[in-house]
C-alpha atoms as one frame of an Amber mdcrd trajectory, in Angstrom:
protein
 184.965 201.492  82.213 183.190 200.611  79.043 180.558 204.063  79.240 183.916
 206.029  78.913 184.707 205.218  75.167 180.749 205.420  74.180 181.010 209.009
  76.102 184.421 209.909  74.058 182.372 209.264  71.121 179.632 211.654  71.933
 181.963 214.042  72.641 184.172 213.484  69.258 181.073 212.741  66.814 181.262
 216.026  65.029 185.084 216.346  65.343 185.961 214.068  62.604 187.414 210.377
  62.139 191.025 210.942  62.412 191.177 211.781  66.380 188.653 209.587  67.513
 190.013 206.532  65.366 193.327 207.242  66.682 191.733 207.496  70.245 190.094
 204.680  69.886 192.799 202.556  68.279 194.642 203.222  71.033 192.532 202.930
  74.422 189.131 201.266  73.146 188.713 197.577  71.559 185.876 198.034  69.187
 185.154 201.758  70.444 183.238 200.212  73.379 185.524 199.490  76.242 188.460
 201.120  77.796 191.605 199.640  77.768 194.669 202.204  78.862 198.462 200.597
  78.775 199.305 199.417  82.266 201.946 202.702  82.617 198.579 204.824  81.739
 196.587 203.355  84.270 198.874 204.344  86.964 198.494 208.216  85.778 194.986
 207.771  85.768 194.388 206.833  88.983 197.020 209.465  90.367 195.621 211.761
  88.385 192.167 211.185  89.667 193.408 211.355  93.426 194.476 214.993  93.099
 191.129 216.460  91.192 189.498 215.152  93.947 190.698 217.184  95.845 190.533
 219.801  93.483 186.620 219.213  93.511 186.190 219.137  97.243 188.112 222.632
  97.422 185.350 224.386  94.477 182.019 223.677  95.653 180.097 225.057  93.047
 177.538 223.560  91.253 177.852 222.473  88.290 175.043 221.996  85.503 171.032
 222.945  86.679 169.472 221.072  83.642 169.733 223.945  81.337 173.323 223.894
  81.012 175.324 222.159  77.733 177.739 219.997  78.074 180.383 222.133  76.357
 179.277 224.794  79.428 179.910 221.859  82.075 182.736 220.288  80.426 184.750
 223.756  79.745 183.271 226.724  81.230 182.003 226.225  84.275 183.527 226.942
  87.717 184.712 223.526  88.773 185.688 223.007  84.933 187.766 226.348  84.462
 189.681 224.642  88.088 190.682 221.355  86.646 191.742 222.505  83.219 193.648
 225.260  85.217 195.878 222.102  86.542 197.148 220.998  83.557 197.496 224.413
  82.315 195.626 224.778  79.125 192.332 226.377  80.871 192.500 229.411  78.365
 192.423 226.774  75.570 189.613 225.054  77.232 187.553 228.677  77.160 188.533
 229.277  73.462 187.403 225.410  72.551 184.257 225.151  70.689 183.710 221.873
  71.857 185.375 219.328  73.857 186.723 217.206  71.189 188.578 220.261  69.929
 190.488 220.063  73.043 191.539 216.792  73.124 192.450 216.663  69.914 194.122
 220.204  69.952 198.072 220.044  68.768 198.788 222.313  71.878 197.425 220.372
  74.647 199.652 217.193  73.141 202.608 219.232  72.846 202.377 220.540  76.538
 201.657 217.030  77.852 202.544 214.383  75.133 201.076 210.931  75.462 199.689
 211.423  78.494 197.340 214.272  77.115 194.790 211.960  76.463 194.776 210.111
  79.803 194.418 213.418  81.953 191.397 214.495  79.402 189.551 211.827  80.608
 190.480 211.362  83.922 188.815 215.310  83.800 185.488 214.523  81.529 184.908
 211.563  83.778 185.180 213.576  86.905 183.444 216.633  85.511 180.930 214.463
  84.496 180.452 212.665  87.431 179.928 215.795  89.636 177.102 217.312  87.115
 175.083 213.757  87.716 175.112 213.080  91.213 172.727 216.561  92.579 170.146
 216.635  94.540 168.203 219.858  94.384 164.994 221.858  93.215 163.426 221.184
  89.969 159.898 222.999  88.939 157.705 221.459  86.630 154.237 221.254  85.821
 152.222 218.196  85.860 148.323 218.062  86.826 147.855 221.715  85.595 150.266
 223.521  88.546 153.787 224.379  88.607 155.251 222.437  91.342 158.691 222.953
  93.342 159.611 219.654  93.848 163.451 217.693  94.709 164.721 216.167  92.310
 168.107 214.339  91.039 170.246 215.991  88.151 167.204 218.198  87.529 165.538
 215.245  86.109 162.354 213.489  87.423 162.010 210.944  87.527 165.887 210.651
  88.370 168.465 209.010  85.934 168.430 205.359  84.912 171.204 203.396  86.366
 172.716 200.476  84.592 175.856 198.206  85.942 176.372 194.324  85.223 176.667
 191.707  87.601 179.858 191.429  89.048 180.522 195.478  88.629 181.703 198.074
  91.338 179.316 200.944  91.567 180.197 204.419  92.509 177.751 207.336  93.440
 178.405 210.754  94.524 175.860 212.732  95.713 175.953 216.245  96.578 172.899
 217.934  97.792 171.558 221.006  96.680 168.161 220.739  98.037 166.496 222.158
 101.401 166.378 218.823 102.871 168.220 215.846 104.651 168.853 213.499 101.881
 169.794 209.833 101.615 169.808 207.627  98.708 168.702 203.832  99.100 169.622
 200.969  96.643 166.168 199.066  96.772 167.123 195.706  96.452 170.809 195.597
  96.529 172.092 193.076  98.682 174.958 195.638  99.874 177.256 192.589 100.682
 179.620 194.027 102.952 178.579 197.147 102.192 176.262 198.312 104.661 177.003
 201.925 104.999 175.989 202.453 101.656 172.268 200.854 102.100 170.889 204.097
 102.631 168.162 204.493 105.201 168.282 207.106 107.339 169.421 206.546 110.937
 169.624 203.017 109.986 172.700 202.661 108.095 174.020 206.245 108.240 173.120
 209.999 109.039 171.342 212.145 106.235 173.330 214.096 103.634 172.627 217.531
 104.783 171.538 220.346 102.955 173.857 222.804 101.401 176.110 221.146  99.259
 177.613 218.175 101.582 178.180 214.963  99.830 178.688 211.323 100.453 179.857
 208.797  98.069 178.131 205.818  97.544 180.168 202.311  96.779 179.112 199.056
  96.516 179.424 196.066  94.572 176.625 194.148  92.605 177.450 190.528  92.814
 174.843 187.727  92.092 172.301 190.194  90.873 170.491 190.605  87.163 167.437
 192.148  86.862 165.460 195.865  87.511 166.233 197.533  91.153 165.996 200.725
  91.946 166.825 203.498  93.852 165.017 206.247  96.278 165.408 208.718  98.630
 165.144 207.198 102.200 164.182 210.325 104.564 160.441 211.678 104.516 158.314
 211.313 101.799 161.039 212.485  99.607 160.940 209.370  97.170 157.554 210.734
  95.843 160.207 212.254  93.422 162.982 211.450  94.309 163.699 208.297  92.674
 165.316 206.145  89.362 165.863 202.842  87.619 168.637 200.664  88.548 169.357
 197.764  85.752 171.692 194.891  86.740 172.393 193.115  83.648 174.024 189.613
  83.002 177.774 189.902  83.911 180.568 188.535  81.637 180.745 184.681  82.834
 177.209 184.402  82.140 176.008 186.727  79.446 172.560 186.198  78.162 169.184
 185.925  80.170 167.348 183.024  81.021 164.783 183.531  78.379 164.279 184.748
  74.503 166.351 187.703  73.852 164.338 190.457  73.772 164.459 192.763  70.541
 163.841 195.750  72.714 162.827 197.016  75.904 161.023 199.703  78.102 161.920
 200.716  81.869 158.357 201.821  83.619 158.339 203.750  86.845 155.055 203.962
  88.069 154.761 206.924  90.734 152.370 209.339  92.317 152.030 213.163  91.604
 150.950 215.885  94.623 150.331 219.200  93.893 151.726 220.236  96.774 155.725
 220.031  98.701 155.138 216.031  99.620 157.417 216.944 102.794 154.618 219.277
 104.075 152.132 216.484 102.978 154.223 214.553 105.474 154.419 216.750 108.080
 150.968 217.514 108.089 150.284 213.851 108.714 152.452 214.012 111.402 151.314
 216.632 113.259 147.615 215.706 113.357 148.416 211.732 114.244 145.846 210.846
 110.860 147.013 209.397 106.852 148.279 212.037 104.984 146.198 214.032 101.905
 145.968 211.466  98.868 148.169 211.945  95.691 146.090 213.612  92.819 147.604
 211.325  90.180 149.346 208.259  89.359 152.448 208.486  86.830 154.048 206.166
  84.657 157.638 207.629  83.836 156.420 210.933  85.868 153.800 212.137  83.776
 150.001 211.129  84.431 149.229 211.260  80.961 150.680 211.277  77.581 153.474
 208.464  77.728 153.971 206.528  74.465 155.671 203.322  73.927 156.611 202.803
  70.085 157.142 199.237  69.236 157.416 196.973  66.294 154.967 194.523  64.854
 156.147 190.779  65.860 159.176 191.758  67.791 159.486 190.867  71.367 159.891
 193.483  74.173 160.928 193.154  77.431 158.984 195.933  79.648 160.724 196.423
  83.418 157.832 197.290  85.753 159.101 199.193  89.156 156.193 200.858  91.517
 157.609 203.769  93.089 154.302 204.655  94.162 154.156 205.544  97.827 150.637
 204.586  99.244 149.230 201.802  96.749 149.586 198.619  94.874 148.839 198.792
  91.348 147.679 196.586  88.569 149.214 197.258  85.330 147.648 196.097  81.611
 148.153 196.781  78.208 145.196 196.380  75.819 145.203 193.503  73.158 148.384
 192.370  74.922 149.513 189.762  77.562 152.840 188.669  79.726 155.297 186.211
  80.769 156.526 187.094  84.028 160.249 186.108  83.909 161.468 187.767  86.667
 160.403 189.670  90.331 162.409 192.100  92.480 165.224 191.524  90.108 165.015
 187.621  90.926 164.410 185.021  87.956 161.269 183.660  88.461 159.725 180.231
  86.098 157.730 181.695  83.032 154.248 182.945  83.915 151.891 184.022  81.610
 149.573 186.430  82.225 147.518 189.349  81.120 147.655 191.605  84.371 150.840
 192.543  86.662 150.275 193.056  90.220 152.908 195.389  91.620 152.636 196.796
  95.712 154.935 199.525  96.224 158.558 198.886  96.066 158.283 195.713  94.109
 159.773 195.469  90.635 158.718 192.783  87.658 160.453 192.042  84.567 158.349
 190.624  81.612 157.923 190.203  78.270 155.546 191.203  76.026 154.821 190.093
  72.180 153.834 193.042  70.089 151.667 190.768  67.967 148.405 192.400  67.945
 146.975 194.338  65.035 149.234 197.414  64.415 147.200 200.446  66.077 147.092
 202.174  69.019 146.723 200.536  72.547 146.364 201.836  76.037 148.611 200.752
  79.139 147.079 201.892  82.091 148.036 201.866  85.771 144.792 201.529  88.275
 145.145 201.652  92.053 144.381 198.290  94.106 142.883 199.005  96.815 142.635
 196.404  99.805 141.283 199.148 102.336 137.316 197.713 102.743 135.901 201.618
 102.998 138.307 203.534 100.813 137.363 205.185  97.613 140.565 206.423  96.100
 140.673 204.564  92.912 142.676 206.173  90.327 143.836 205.113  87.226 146.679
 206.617  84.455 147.330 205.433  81.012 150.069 205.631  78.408 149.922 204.800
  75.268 151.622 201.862  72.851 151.900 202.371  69.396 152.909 200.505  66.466
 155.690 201.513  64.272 154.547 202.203  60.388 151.088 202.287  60.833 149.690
 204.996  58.975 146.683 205.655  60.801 148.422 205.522  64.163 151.032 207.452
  63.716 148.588 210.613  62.473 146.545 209.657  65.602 143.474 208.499  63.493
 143.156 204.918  64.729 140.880 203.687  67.525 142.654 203.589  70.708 141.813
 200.616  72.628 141.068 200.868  76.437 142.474 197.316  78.621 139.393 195.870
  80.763 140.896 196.043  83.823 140.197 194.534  87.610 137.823 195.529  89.956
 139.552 197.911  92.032 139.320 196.071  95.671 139.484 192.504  93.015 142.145
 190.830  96.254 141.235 187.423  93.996 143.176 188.653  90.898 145.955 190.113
  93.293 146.534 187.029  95.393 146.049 184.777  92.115 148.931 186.545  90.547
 151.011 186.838  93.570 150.577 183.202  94.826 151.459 181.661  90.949 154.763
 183.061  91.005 158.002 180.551  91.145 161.627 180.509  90.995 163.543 179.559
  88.407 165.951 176.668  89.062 169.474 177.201  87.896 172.453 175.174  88.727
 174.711 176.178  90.703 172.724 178.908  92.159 171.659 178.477  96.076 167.913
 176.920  96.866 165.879 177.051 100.364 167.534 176.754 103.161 165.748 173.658
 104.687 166.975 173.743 108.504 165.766 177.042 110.484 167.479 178.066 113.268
 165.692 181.297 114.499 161.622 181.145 113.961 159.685 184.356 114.716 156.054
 185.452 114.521 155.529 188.793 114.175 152.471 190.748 113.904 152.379 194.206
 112.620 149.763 196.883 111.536 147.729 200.160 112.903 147.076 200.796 116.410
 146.918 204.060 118.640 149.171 205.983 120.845 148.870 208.994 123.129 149.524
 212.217 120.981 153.012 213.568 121.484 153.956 217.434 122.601 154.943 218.081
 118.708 151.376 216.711 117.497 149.867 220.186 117.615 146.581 219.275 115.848
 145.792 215.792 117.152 142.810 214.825 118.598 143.997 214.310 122.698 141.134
 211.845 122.949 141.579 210.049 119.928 144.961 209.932 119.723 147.650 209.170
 117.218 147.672 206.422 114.646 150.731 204.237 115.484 151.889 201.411 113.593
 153.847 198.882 115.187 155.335 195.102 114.690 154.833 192.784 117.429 153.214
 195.447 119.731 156.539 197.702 119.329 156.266 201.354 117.207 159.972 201.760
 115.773 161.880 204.600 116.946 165.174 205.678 114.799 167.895 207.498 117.080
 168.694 210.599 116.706 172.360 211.147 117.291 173.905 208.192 115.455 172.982
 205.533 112.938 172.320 201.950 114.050 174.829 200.738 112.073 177.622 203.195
 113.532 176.246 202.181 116.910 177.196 198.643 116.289 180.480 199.631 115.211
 180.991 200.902 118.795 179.588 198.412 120.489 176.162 200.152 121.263 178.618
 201.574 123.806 176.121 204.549 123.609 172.955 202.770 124.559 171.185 203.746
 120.929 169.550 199.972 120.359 168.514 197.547 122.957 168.835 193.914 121.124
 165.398 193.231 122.881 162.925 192.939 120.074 160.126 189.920 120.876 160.013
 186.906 118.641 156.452 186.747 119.516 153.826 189.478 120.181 152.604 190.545
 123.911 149.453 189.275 123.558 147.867 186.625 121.316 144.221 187.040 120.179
 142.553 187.203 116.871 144.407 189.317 114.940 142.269 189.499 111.688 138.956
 190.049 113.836 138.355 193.800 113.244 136.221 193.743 116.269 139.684 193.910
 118.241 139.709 197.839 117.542 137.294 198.318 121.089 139.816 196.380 122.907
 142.949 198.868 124.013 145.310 196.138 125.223 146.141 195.368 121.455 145.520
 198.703 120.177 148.131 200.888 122.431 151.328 200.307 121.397 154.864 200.905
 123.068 157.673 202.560 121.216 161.405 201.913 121.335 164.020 200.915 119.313
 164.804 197.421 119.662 166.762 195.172 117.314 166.352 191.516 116.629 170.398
 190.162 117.205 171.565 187.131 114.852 173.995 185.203 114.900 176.112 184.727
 111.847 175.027 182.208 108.949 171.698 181.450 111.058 168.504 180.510 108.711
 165.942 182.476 109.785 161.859 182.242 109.371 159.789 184.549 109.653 155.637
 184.469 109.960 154.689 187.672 108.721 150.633 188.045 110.562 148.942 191.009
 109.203 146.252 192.357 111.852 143.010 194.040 111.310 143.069 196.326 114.992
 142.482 199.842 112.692 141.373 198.172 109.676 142.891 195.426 106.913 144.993
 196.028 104.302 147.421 194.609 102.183 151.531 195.998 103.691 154.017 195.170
 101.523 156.855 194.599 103.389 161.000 194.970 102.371 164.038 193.858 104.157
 167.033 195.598 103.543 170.388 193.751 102.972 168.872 190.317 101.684 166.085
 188.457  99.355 164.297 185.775 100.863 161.983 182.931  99.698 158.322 183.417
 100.117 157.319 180.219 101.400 153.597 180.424 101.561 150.843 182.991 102.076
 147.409 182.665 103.078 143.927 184.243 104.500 143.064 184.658 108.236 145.344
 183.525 111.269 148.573 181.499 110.718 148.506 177.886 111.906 151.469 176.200
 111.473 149.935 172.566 111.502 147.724 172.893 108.703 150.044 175.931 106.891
 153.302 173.842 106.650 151.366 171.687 104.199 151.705 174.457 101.862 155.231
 175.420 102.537 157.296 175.424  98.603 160.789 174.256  99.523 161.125 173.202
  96.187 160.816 176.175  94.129 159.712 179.280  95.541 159.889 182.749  94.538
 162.335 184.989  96.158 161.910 188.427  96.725 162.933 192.007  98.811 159.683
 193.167  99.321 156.169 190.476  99.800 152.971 191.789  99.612 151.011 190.275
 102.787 147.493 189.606 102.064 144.922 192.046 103.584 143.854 189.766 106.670
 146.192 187.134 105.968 150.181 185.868 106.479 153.437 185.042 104.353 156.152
 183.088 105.537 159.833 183.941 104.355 162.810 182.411 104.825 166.450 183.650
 104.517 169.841 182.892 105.596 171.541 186.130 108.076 174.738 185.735 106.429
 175.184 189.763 105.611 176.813 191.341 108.692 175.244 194.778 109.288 172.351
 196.331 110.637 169.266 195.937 108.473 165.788 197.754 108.694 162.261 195.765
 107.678 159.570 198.373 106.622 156.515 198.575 105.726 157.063 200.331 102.290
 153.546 202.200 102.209 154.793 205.533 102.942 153.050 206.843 105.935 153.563
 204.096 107.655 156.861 203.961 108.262 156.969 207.270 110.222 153.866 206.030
 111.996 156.736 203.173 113.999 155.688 200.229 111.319 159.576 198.957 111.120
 162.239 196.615 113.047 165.294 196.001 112.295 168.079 192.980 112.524 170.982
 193.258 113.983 173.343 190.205 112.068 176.925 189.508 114.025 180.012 189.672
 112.123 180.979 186.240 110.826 184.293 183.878 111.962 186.864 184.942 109.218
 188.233 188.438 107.783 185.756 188.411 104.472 182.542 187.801 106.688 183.556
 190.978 109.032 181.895 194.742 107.507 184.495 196.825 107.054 184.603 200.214
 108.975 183.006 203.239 107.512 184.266 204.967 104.545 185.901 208.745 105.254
 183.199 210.835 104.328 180.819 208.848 106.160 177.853 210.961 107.682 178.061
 212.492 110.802 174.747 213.498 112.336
């Protein structure tokens, strides 16, 4: 509850010292954190019950991004309806501001010292609605106004930040024209399942109109930079935001030199066209969708600046919410220390490039020691596809503080010598260095497996289907499969509310191979002429665990359509990244290079282009959980399984049953 005092302060800053020091005297230690009398916490949380329900009965929205927040907090529809509950909405109208309310002599004689309690049980709420929308938002970026969906009219969406150990609370109403789901990339949703996000998997969509669904989970034994996305179409081209876990109370500083500063970077692709129609296009002609016409950092494709200060230390939070590519990411005149991946700790690794594949996430720092100027960042595509030729690149630009020359935009702006663009040496070299950090009392590799799988995964083909319109009948459709089976989600229930019911319903069948059909050479692109590995079967079958089993998993990329590097994430846990490597897995000469000691853990591992990883986690997360491939147009393409994980012996290893306003499809 600490945000509400720093948002009381906003709110009072040009009201004058006497209410807010009384305000804060009373409710806030140091103005930073709320602390209401026991007697006032019990009126709070009433209190909060019944405008609930005053919200759910006005659905109007509340703030479009042009609005104030004097208009949201007092004038608006759902405003004028909560003030009217405690009476004093004509005051509210009158009030200049929202400080003169709360501090008004009338409200406190109507309601006495419980005034202030019900004023912010209101701002809080009010507040809460105007940042939880999902709706239109047109902007221009690569010289065309685009309609595109966005979150609080903002885009990229809000920055989220919690600390280890906090309960987190989202509701989301959606405004847009689509189905709508929000996924926690990297959360470990313990217990928590129906609030992971993907859709199908762990619940229905949001639909459009206006209904809502209230995300709540915990983040325990997490620091670092998440994120979240939308999980339905290609809706997280824009559709997307920071989350920052920071150290929690019992442990409160980082592993490593406080930073002096630091700088959240989202790096992203730009269409100039409705991404769901790029999509759907895809779709219906069985082929890759249209390419992106720019990469972003912080959703623009140009024109970013990053001010720092000579000699200080920054810590920079790298996320790529690209959908289609890995990325290599410099800044002139500068280097790195890794210090942490996918919001795990990782040992120090210094470096001058940062390897990223889509839906990854590195923390590191960087010393702003070079000569005070201007430098380039830049963002340039890696491409592991032998015979493609999209190879973009965006910059930003850092600039030193108090330097003359750069702040009148005089000084020579220096360009970073980046990578080859297909340069898989550099990618695997930075990828393969990376190690976890050793702390006590936090856990280390499991060293007895249980369950071992091998699964294969990559393109294939598959007869067109009666909604392809434009695909080739001969040809047929690109399918993308794992272990020989293209992914179906249901259509009439979620996974994870089929488990609930026993799969009473038949949605699952808990028959997905721990080997695939047929063994061959699966990085000999020759394969492609042979249509026993290329044709695919679809279905949606689940890999069942039992409870607190160790599982190990050989990821075995395949080259039947063509190599390339996947990135793959599993929902609901991190895992260690035991090894990777080139060509076809052999487990007699690979388990040489097997780190049990120290290796790095992760959500989402980039497996080489013609290679394997092996990774290695522990199933102790009842639920159902979904393992994509997190390029894009892939995962619509069938390139998915999922794990089914049994409930465990006692009452605090069981998932709880869905929250009320659960999805219903």
């Amino acid at each position: 509850m600490a945000l509400i005092c720093k948002f009381m302060a906003k709110i009072l800053q040009q009201r004058g010292a006497p209410c807010y020091n009384w305000f804060a005297h009373t409710y806030c230690h140091k103005e930073i954190s709320w602390s209401p009398h026991n007697r006032d916490t019990a009126i709070w949380r009433g209190f909060r019950s019944t405008l609930r329900l005053v919200m759910e009965a006005t659905k109007c929205k509340v703030g479009d991004g042009q609005e104030t927040m004097n208009h949201i907090l007092l004038r608006c529809k759902l405003a004028q309806a909560i003030w009217a509950k405690l009476g004093v909405q004509d005051l509210a109208s009158s009030s200049i501001g929202a400080g003169d309310l709360l501090c008004s002599q009338q409200s406190r004689a109507r309601h006495g010292t419980k005034w202030h309690v019900f004023f912010t049980s209101c701002i809080v709420a009010l507040w809460n609605a105007r940042n939880a929308q999902v709706g239109n938002l047109t902007i221009d970026r690569v010289g065309q106004r685009q309609v595109i969906t966005a979150v609080n009219g903002q885009f990229p969406g809000p920055m989220l930040e919690a600390r280890d150990g906090d309960a987190v609370v989202v509701h989301v109403v959606n405004y847009s024209p689509y189905n709508i789901t929000i996924h926690w990339h990297g959360v470990l949703q313990r217990l928590s399942g129906w609030a992971d996000g993907p859709s199908m998997v762990s619940q229905c969509p949001i639909r459009p109109g206006g209904a809502t669904y209230t995300y709540r989970f915990n983040v325990t034994g997490q620091e670092g930079t998440l994120w979240w996305h939308a999980h339905v179409s290609f809706l997280r081209a824009t559709v997307y935001g920071a989350l920052l876990i920071r150290p929690g109370p019992d442990e409160p500083h980082y592993p490593f030199p406080t930073p002096y500063g630091e700088a959240t970077l989202l790096l992203g692709e730009w269409w100039n066209a409705s991404v769901v129609d790029v999509e759907r296009q895809a779709m219906l002609t069985g082929g890759p969708p249209n390419n992106s016409v720019a990469l972003t950092i912080n959703g623009m494709p140009s024109g970013y600046e990053l001010a720092v200060r000579h000699g200080e230390i920054y810590l920079l939070r790298l996320v790529n919410a690209a959908l289609s590519y890995q990325l290599f990411f410099k800044v002139a005149g500068h280097a790195f220390t890794v210090v942490a991946a996918d919001a795990c700790y990782t040992d120090p690794y210094d470096t001058d490039v940062i390897v990223l594949a889509p839906g990854q996430t590195v923390d590191a720092l960087m010393h702003a020691n070079a000569s005070p100027g201007r430098y380039y960042m830049a963002a340039q595509v890696y491409q592991s596809v032998a015979n493609a030729t999209y190879t973009t690149t965006t910059t930003g630009l850092l600039r030193y503080e108090h330097d003359a020359a750069a702040a009148a935009g005089m000084s020579m702006i220096m360009m970073p010598s980046m990578p080859a663009f297909k340069d898989s040496a550099t990618a695997q070299d930075f990828y393969g260095r990376l190690t976890g950090l050793l702390r006590d009392g936090k856990p280390t590799v499991p060293l007895h497996v249980d369950t071992r799988m091998l699964v294969t995964y990559g393109l294939g083909i598959a007869p067109c289907m009666p909604t392809q319109t434009l695909c080739n009948r001969t040809r047929g459709s690109v399918a993308a499969s794992m272990n020989n089976v293209s992914f179906q989600l249901p259509k009439a229930m979620s996974l994870l509310e089929a488990r609930m019911r026993g799969n009473a319903d038949g949605v699952y069948t808990r028959d997905f191979p721990d080997r695939p059909p047929v063994m061959f050479d699966f990085t000999n692109g020759s394969m492609s002429s042979n249509r026993s590995v290329m044709l695919t079967s679809k279905g949606t079958r689940v890999r069942r665990l039992r409870f607190n089993t160790t599982v190990e998993v050989v990821l075995q990329n395949t080259a039947i359509l063509g190599s390339e590097n996947h990135p793959l994430h599993l929902h609901g846990f991190n895992f260690y990244v035991l090894a990777q490597g080139a060509g076809n897995f052999n487990a007699r000469t690979a388990v040489r290079s097997y780190n049990l000691v120290n290796p790095q853990q992760r959500n989402t591992v980039a497996v080489p282009a013609g290679g394997w990883a092996v990774i290695r986690f522990t199933a102790d997360n009842p639920g159902v959980w979904v393992m994509h491939c997190h390029l894009d147009a892939h995962l619509p393409f069938g390139l998915a399984m999922a794990f089914e994980v049994d409930d465990g012996p006692t009452p605090d290893t069981v998932l709880p049953p869905p929250p009320p306003d659960y999805p219903q499809c």
